[in-house]
N, C-alpha and C positions, 0 to 999 in steps of 0.2 A: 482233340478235346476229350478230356477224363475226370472223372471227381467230381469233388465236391469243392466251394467255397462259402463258408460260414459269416458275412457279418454281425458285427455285437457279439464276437464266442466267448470274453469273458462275464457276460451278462447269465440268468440264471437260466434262459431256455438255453443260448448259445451251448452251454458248458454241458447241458443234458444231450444236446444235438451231437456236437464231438464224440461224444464218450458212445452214443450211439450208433452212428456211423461206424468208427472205429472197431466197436463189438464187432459189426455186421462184416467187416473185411472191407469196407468201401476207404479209398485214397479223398483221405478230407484237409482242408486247409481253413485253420480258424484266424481270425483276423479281429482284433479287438478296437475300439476308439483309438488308440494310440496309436495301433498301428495301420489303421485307414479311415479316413474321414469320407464318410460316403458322399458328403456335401459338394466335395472337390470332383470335376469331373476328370481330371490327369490321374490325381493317385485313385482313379474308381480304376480306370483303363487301363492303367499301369498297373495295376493288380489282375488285372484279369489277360492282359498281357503276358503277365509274366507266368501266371499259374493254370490257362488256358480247362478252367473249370467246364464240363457239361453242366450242372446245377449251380446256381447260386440261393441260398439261403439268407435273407436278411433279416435278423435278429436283429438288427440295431434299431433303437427306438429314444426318444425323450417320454419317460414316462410320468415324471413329476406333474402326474393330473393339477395342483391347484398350481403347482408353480406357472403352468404354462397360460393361466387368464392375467397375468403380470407381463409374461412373458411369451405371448403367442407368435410375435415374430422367428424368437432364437427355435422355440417348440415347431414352425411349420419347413426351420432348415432342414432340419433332420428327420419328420416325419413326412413332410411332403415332398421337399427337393430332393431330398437324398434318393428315395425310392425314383423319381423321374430319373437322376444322374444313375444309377443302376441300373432302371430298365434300359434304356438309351446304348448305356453301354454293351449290356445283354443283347438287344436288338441286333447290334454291330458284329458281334463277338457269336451270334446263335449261342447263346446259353439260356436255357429255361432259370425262369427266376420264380421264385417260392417266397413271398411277401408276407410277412406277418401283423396282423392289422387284430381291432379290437370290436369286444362290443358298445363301446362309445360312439361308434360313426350311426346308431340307432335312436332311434328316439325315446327309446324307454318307457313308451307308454302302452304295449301291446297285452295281452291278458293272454294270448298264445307264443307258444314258440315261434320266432321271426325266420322267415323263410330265408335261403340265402339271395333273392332277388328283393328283399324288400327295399325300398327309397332310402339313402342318406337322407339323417335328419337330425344331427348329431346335438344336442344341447350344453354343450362345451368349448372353449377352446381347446381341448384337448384331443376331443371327440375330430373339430372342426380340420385340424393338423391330418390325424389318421386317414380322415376321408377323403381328403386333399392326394393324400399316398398310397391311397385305394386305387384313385382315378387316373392315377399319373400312369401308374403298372399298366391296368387294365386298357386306357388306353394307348400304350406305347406296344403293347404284347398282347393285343387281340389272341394271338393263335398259342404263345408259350409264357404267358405269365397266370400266375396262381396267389390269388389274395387268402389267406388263411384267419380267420379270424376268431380269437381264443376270449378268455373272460376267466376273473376269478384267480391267475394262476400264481400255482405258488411252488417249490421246490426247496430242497437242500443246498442250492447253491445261491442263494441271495436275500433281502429282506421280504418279507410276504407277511399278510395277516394272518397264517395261521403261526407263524414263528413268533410274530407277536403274543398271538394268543396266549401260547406257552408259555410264556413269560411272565406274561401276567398271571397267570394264573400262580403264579409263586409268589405273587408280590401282592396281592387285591385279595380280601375277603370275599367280593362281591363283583361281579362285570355287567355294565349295561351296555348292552347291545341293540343295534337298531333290528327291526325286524318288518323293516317294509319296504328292503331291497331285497328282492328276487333274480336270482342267477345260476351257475353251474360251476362251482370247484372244480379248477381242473390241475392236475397235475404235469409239471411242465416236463417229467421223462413220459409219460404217454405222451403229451402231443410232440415231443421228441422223434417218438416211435411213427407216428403217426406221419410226421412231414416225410423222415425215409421213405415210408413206401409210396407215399404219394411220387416224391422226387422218382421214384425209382419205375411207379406206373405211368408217368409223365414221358421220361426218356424210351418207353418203348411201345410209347402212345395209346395207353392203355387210359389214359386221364384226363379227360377235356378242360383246356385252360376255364379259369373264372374264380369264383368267388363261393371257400368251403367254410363250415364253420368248423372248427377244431377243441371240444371244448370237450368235456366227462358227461356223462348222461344223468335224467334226472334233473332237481332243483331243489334250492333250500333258502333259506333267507341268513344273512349272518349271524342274528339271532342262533339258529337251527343249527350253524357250523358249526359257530361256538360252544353249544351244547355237546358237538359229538366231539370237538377236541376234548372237554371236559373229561367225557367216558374214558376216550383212548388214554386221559395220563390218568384214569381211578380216581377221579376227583369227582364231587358230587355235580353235575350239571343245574340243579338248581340254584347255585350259585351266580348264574347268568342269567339278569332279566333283561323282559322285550321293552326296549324302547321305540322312538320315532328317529327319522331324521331330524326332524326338527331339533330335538337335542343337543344336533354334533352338526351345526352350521358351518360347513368349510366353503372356501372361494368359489369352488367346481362344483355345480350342480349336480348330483347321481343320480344316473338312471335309475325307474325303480320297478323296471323286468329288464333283463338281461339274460333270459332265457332261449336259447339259441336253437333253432331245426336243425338236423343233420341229413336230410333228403338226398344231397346231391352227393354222398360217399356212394350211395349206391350205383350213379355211374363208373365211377374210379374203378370200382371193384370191389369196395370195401364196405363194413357193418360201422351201426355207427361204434365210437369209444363207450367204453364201459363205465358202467355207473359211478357217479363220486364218490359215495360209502366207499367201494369197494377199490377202488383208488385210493383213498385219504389212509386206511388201511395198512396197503402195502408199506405207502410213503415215510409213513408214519415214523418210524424207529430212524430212519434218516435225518427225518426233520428234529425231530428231539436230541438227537445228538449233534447234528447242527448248533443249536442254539444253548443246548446246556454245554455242550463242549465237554460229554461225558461219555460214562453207558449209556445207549440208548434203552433203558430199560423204563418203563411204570410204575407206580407206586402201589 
């Protein structure tokens, strides 16, 4: 057994994960929905079968937060089963598995950063799916599975709120933004970065299986984010005022702290991720070229 296996790669972490690995010299295999349905327990094993991975990676997720209180059944195949037909497999096969989970399985009401042992208490179906695929891992892989749990994320390889943002801001005089959700922007090539070396301090047991959060440090409200996308394209930021949720009534209830602890890198080995400023930052000239499909340059 060697490598790496990626599911959900053509997804927006998947595609950072790849490109990561890759940099680093490691033998990776990306596997996208079409080409494996982690739901299925044949094509899970037949894939790991045939590509006889030491890590597996799963990116694959239903993330359509409102669509899944419609649809919580189709939402807890893929976020709940899928992760059990994985572990299952991984158990069989000794391959450590790297889970990727959210901060929806929390209950959003804490005034501190949430430890990583604190209670499932998710106020969603969406949330309800994830922690279902928390527990599936955790208990099938007591000793080599790894829950990772991110928030906020956004990237040049898919739709995200801050790509939104951009956009808008070409087309809106003015943006009302809520400002009484609290959380952590994070960038999906650092927590890219960040599952490699976990993967890689795991395989030579340097990383106690359980439950990381993987998220950028610091916290802001989207209000706050939307302000500093404003700076980064030279556009005046008070153009974005604070709103409530109340405002923007969608299906899914949203958390409103989503603020994550990062404690338990310190066993792994590692410091926590670097703050979001300085994250959104780097990202930044990617993501605008992304979404304008130009120079990524400012005005």
């Amino acid at each position: 057994m060697s490598g790496w296996l990626v599911t959900g790669a053509g997804g927006m972490l998947g595609q950072d994960l790849l490109a990561r690995l890759t940099a680093d010299g490691e033998a990776v295999t990306g596997l996208g929905r079409a080409a494996l349905d982690i739901t299925d327990p044949a094509s899970v094993r037949a894939a790991l079968d045939e590509h006889r991975p030491a890590v597996v990676v799963n990116c694959a997720a239903w993330t359509a937060v409102d669509d899944a209180e419609a649809g919580e059944e189709a939402a807890l195949a893929v976020n709940g089963t899928g992760p059990r037909v994985l572990a299952e497999a991984c158990r069989d096969s000794g391959a450590l598995l790297l889970h990727v989970s959210t901060d929806y399985v929390l209950a959003g009401d804490a005034g501190d950063p949430y430890p990583e042992d604190s209670p499932l208490a998710p106020i969603n179906a969406y949330g309800r799916t994830k922690a279902a695929g928390e527990r599936a891992v955790l208990e099938t892989l007591p000793e080599t599975g790894f829950v990772i749990r991110t928030a906020w994320l956004y990237g040049a390889g898919g739709g995200n709120f801050i790509r939104t943002m951009i956009k808008l801001e070409g087309v809106k005089d003015t943006l009302d933004v809520v400002n009484d959700q609290r959380g952590q922007p994070t960038w999906s090539a650092d927590l890219a970065e960040r599952l490699a070396g976990l993967g890689r301090h795991a395989l030579r047991g340097e990383a106690p299986a359980g439950v990381y959060h993987g998220t950028n440090g610091g916290e802001t409200t989207w209000f706050g984010l939307t302000r500093e996308i404003f700076r980064l394209l030279g556009a005046d930021p008070a153009r974005v005022r604070p709103t409530t949720s109340d405002a923007f009534v969608r299906p899914a209830p949203r958390p409103a702290y989503s603020v994550l602890g990062h404690d338990r890198w310190k066993e792994a080995g590692f410091g926590p991720m670097r703050e979001w400023r300085e994250a959104l930052v780097e990202a930044f000239p990617a993501l605008l070229e992304s979404e304008r499909g130009g120079a990524a340059t400012g005005r």
